[in-house]
MOPAC internal coordinates of N, CA, C and O (Angstrom, degrees):
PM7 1SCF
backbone

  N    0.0000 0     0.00 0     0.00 0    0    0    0
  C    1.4395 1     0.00 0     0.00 0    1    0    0
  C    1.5206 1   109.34 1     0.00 0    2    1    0
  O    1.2310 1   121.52 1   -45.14 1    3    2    1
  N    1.1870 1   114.69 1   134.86 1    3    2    1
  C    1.8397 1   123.95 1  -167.16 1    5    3    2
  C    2.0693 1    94.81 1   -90.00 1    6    5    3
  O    1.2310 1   110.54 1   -54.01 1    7    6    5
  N    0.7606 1   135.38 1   125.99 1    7    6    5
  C    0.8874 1   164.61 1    82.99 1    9    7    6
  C    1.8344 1   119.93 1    28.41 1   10    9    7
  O    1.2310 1   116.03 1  -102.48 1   11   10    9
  N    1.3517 1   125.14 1    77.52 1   11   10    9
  C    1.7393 1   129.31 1  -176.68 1   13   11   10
  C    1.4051 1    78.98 1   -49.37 1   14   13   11
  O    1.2310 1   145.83 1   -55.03 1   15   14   13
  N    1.7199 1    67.38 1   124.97 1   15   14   13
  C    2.0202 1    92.31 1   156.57 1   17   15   14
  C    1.5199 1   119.57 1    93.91 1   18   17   15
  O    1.2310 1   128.47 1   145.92 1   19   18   17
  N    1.4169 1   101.28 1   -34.08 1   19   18   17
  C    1.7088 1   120.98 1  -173.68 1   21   19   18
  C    1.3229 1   105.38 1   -79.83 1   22   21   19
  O    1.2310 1   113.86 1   -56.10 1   23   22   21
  N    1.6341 1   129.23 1   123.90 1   23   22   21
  C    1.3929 1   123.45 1   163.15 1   25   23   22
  C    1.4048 1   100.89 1   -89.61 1   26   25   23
  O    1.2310 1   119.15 1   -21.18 1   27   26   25
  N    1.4775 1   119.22 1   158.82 1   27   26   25
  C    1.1621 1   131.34 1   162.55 1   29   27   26
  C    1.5309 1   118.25 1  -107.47 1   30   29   27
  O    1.2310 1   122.70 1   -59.96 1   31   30   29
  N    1.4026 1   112.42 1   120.04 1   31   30   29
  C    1.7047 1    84.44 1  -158.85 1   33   31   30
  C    1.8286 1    82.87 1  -151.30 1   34   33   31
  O    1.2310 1   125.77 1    -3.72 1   35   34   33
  N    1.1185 1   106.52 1   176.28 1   35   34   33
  C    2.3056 1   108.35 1  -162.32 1   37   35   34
  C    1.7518 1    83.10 1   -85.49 1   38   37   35
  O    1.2310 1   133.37 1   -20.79 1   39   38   37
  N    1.1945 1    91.77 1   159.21 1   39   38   37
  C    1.9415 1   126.98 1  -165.61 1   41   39   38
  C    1.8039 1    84.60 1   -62.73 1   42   41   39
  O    1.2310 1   119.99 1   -41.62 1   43   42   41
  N    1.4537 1   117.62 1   138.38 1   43   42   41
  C    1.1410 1   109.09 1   168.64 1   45   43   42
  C    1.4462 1   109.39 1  -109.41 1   46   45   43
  O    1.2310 1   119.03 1   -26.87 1   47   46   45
  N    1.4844 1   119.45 1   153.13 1   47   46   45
  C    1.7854 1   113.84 1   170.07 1   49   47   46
  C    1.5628 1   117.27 1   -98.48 1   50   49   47
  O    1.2310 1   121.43 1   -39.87 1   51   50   49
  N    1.1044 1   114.86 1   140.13 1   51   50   49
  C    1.5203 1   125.62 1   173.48 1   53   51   50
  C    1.8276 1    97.55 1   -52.74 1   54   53   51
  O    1.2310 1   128.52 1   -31.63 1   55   54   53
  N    1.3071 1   101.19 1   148.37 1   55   54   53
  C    1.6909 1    86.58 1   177.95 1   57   55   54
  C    1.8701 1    91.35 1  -159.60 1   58   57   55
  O    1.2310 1   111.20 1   -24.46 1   59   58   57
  N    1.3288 1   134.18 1   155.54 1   59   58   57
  C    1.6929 1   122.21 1   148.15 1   61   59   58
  C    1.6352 1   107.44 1  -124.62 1   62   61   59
  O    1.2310 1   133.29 1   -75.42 1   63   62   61
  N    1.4479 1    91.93 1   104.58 1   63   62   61
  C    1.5538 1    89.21 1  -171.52 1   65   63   62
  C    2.0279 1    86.68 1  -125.20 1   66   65   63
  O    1.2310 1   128.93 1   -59.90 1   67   66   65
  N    1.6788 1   100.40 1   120.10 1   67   66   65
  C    1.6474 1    92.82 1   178.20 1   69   67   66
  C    1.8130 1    97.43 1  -100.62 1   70   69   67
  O    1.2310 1   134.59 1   -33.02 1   71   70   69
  N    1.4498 1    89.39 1   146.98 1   71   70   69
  C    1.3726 1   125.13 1  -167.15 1   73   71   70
  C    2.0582 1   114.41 1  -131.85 1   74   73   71
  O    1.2310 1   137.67 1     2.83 1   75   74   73
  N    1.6118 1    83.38 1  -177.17 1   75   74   73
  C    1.4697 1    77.00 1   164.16 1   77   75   74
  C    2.0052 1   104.12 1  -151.10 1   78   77   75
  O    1.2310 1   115.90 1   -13.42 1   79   78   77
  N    1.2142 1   125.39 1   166.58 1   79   78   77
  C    1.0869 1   127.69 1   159.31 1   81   79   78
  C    1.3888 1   123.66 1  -116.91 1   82   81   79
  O    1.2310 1   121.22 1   -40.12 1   83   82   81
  N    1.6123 1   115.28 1   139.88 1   83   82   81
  C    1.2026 1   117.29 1  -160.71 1   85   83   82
  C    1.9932 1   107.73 1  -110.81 1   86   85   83
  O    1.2310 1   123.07 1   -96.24 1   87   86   85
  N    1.3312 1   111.72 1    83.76 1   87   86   85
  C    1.8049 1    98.66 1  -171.59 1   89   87   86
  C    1.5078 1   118.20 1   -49.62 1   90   89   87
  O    1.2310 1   131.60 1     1.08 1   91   90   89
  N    1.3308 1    95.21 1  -178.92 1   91   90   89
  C    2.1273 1   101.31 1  -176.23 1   93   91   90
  C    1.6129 1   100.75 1   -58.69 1   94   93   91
  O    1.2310 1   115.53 1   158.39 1   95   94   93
  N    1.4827 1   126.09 1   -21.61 1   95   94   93
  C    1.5496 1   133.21 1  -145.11 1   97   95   94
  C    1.8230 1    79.65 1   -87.14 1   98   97   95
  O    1.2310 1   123.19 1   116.27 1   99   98   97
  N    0.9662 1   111.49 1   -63.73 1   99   98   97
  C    1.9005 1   124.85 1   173.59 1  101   99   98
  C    1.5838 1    81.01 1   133.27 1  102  101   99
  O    1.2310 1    95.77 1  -138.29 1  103  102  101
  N    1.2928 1   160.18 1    41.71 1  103  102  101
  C    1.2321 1   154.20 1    51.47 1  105  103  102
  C    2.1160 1   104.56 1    60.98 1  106  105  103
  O    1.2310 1   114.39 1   -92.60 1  107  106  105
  N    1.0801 1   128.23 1    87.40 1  107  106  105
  C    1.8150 1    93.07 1   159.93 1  109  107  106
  C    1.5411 1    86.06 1  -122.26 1  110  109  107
  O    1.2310 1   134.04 1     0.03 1  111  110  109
  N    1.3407 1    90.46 1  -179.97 1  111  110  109
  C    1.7465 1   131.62 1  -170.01 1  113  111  110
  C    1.3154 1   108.06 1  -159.13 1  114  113  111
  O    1.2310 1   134.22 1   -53.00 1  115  114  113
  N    1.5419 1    90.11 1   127.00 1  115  114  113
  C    1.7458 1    86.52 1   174.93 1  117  115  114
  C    1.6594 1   108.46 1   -74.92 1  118  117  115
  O    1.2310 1   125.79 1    -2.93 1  119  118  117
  N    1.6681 1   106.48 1   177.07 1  119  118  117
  C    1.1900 1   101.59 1  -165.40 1  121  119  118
  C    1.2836 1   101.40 1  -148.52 1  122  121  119
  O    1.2310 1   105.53 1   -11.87 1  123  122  121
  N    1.6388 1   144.43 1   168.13 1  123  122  121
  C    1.2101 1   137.35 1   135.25 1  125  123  122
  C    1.4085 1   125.43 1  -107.56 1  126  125  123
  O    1.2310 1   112.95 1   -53.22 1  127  126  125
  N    1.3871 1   130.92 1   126.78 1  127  126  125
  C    1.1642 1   118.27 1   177.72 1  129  127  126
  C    1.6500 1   115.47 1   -94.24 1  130  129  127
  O    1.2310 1   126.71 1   -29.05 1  131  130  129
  N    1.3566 1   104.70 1   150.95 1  131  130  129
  C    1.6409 1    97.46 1  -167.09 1  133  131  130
  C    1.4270 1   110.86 1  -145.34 1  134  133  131
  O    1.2310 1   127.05 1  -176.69 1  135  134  133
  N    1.0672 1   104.05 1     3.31 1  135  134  133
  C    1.7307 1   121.11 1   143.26 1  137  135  134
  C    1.5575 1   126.84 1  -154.11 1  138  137  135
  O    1.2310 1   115.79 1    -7.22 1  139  138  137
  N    1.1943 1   125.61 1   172.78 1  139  138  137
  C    1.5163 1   136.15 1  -165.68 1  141  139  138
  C    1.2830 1   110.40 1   175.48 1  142  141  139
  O    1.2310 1   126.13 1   -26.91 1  143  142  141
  N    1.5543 1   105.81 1   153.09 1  143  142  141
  C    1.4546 1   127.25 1   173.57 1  145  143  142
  C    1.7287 1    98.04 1  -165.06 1  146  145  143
  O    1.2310 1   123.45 1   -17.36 1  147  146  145
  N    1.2599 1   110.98 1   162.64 1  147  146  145
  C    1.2716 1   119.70 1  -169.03 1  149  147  146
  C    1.7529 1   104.06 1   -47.02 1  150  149  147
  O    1.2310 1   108.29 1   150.64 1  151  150  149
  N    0.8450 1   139.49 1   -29.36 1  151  150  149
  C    1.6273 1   152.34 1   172.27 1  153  151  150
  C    1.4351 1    95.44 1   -35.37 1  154  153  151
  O    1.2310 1   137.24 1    76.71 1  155  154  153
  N    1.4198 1    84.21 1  -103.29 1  155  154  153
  C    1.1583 1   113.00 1  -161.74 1  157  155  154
  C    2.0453 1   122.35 1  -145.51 1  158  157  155
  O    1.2310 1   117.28 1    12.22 1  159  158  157
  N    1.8683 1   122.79 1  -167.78 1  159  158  157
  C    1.6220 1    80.57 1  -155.47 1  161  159  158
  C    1.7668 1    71.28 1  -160.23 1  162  161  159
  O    1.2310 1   124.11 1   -27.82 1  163  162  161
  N    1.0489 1   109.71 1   152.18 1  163  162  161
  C    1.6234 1   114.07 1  -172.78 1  165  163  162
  C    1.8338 1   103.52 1  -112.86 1  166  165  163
  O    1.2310 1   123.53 1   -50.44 1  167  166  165
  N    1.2154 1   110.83 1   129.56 1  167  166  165
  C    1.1655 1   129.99 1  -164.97 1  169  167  166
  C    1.6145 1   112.07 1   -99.31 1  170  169  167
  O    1.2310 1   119.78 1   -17.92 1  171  170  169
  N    1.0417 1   118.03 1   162.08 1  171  170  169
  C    1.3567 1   127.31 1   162.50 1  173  171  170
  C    1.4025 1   125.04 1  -156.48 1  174  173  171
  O    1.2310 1   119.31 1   -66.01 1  175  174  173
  N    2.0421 1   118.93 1   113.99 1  175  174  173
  C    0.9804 1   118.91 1  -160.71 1  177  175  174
  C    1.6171 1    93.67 1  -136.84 1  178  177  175
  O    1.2310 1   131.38 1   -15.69 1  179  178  177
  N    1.6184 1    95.64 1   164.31 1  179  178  177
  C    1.3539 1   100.94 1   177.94 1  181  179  178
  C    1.5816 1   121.81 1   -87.36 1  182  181  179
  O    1.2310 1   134.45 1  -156.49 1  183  182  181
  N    1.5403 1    89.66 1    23.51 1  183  182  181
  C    1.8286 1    96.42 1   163.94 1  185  183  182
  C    1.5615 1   116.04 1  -153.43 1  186  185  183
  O    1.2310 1   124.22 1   -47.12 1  187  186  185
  N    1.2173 1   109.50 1   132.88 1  187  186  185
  C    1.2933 1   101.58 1   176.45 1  189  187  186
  C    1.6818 1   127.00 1   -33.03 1  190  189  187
  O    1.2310 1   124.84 1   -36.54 1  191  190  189
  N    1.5639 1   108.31 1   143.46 1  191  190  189
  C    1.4688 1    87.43 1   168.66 1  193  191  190
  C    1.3868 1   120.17 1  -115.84 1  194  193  191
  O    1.2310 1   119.42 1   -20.64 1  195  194  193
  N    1.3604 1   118.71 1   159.36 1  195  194  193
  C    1.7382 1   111.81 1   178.70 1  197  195  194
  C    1.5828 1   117.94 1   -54.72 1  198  197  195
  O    1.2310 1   113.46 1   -26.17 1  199  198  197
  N    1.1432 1   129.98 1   153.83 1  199  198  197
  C    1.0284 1   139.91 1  -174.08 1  201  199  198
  C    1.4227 1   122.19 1   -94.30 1  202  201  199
  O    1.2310 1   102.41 1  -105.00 1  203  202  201
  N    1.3089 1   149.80 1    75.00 1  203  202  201
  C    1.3183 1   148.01 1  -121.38 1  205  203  202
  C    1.2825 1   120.34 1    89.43 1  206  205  203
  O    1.2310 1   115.29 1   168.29 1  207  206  205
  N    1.4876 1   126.54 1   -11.71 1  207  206  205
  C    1.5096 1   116.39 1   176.87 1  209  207  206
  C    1.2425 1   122.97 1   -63.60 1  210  209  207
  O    1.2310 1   114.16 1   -41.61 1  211  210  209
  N    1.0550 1   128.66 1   138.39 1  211  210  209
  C    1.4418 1   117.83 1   149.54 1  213  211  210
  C    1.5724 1   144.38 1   -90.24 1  214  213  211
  O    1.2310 1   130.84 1   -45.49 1  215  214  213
  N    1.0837 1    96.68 1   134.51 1  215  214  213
  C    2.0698 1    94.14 1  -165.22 1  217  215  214
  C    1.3487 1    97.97 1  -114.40 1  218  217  215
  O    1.2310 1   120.22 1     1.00 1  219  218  217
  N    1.7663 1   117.18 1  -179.00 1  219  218  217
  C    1.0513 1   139.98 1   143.50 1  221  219  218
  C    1.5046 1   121.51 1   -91.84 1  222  221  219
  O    1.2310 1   124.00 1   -74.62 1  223  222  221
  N    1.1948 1   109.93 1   105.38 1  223  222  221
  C    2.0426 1   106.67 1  -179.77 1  225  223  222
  C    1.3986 1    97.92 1   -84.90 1  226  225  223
  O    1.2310 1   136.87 1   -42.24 1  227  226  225
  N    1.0729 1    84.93 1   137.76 1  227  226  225
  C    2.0057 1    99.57 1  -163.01 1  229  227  226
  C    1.7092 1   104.78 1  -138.42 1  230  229  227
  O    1.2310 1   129.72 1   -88.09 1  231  230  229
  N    1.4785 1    98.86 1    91.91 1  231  230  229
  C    1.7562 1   123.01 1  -162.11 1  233  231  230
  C    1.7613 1   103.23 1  -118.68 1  234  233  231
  O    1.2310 1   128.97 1   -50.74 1  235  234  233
  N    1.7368 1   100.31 1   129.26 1  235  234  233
  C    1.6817 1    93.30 1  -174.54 1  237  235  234
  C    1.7674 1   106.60 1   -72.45 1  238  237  235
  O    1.2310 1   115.22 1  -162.07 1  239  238  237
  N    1.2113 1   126.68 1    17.93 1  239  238  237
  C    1.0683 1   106.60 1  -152.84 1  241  239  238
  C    2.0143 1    91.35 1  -130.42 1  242  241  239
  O    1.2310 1   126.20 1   151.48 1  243  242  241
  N    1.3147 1   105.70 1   -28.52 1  243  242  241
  C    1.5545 1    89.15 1   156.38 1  245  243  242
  C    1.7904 1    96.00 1  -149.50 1  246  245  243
  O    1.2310 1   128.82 1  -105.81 1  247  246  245
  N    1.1187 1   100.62 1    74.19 1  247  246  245
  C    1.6174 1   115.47 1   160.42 1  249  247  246
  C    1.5073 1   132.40 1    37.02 1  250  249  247
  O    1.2310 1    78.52 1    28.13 1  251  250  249
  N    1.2438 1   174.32 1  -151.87 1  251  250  249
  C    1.1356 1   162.73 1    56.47 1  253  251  250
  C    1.6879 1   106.14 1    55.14 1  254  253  251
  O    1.2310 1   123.74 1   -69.43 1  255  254  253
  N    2.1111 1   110.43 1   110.57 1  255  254  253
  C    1.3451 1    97.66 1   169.26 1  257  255  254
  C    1.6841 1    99.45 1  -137.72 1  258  257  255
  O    1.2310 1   119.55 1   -58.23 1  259  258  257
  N    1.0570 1   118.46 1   121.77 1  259  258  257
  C    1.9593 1   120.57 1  -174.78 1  261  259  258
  C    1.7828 1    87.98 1   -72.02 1  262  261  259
  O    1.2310 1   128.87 1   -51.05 1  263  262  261
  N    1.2628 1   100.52 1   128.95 1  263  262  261
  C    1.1966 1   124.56 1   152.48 1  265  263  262
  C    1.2876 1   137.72 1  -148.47 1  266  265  263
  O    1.2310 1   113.47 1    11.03 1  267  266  265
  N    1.6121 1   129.95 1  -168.97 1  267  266  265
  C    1.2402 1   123.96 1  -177.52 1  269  267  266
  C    1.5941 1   120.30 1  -128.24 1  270  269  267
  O    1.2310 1   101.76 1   -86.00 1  271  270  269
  N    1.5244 1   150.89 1    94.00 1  271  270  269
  C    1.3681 1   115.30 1   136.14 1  273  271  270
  C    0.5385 1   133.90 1    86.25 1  274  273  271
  O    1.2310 1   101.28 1   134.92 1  275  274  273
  N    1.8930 1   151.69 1   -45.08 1  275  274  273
  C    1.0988 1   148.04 1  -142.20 1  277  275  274
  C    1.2846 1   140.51 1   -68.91 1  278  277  275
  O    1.2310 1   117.65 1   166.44 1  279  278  277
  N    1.6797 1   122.08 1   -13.56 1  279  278  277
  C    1.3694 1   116.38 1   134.29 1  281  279  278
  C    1.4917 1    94.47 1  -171.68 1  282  281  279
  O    1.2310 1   128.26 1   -10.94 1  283  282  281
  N    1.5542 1   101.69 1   169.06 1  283  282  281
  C    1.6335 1   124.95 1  -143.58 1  285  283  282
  C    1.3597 1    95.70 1  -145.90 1  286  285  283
  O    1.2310 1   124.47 1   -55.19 1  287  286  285
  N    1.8163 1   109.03 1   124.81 1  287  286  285
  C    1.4359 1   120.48 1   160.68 1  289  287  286
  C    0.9826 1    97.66 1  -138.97 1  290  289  287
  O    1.2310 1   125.08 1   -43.20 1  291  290  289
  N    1.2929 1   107.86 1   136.80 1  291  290  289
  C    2.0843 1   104.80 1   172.49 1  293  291  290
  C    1.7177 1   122.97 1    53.04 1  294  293  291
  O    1.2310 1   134.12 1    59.10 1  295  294  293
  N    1.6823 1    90.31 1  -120.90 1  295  294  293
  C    1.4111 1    91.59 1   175.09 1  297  295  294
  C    1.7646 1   111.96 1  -116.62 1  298  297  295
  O    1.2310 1   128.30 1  -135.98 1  299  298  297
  N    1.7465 1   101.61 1    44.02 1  299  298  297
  C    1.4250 1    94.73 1   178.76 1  301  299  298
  C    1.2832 1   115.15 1  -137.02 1  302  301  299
  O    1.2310 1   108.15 1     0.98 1  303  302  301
  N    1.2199 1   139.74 1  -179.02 1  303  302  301
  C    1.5650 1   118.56 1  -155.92 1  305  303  302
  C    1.1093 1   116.53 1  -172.90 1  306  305  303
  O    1.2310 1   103.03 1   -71.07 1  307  306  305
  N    1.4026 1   148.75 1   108.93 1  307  306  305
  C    1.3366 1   130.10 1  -171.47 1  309  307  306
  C    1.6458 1   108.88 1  -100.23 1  310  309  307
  O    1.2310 1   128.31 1   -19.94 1  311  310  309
  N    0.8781 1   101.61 1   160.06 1  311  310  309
  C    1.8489 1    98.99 1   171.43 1  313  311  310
  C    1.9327 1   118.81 1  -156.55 1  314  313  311
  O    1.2310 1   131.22 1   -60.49 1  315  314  313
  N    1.1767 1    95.95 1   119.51 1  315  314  313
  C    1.4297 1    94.12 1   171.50 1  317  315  314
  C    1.6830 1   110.24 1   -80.88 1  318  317  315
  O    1.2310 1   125.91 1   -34.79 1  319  318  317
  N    1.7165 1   106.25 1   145.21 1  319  318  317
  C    1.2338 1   117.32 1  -179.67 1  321  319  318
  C    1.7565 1   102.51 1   -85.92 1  322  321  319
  O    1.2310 1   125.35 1   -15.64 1  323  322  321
  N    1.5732 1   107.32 1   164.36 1  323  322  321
  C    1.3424 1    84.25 1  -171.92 1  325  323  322
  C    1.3445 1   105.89 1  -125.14 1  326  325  323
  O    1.2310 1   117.83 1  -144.93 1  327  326  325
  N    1.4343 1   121.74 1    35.07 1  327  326  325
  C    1.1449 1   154.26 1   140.38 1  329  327  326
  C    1.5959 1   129.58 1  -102.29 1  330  329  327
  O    1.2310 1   108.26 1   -91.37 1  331  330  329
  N    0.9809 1   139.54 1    88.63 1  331  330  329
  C    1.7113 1   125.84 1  -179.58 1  333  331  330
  C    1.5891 1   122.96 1   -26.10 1  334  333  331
  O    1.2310 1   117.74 1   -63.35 1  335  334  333
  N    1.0317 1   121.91 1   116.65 1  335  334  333
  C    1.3302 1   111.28 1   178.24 1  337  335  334
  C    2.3239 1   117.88 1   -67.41 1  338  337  335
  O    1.2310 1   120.83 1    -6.55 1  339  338  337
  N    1.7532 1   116.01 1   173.45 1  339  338  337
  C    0.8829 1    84.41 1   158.52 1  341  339  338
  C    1.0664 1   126.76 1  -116.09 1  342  341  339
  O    1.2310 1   116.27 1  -103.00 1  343  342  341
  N    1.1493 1   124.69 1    77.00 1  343  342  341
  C    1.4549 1   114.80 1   176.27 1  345  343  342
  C    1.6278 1   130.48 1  -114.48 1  346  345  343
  O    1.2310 1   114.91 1   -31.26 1  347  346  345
  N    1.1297 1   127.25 1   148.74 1  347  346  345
  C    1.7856 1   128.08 1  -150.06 1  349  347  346
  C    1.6952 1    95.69 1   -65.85 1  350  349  347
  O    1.2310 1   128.37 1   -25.57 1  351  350  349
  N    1.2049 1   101.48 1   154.43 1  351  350  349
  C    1.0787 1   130.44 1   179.89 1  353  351  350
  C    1.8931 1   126.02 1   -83.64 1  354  353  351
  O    1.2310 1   120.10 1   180.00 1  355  354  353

């Protein structure tokens, strides 16, 4: 039984992998990511990001991932990919 309020969502790993994201405008910003799981991966940049945008997260360590946005405080950012990545669980 789910739980109001509670997402259920795959175990995420601590990770510092710096990157960059590229918006629809062709826009990039570097970025750090500082968690992930096949979902999606929480960012941290020195600018806010839009909320609904969609970027390219562009990481040397698993290449090019289209994603979206999904919410923005400051300089932190979560974003679901809009493909699953593969990586173990």
């Amino acid at each position: 039984m789910r739980n109001e309020g509670l997402i259920k969502r795959a175990p995420r790993f601590d990770v510092e992998y710096q990157g960059t994201i590229t918006d629809e405008e062709g826009r990039t910003v570097p970025v750090r990511v500082t968690d992930i799981n096949k979902s999606g991966c929480r960012l941290r940049s020195a600018e806010t990001l839009a909320i609904g945008k969609k970027v390219l997260v562009q990481l040397p360590k698993l290449g090019d991932c289209s994603a979206q946005i999904r919410w923005s405080f400051g300089e932190d950012a979560g974003a679901a990919f809009c493909e699953p990545l593969n990586i173990p669980e």
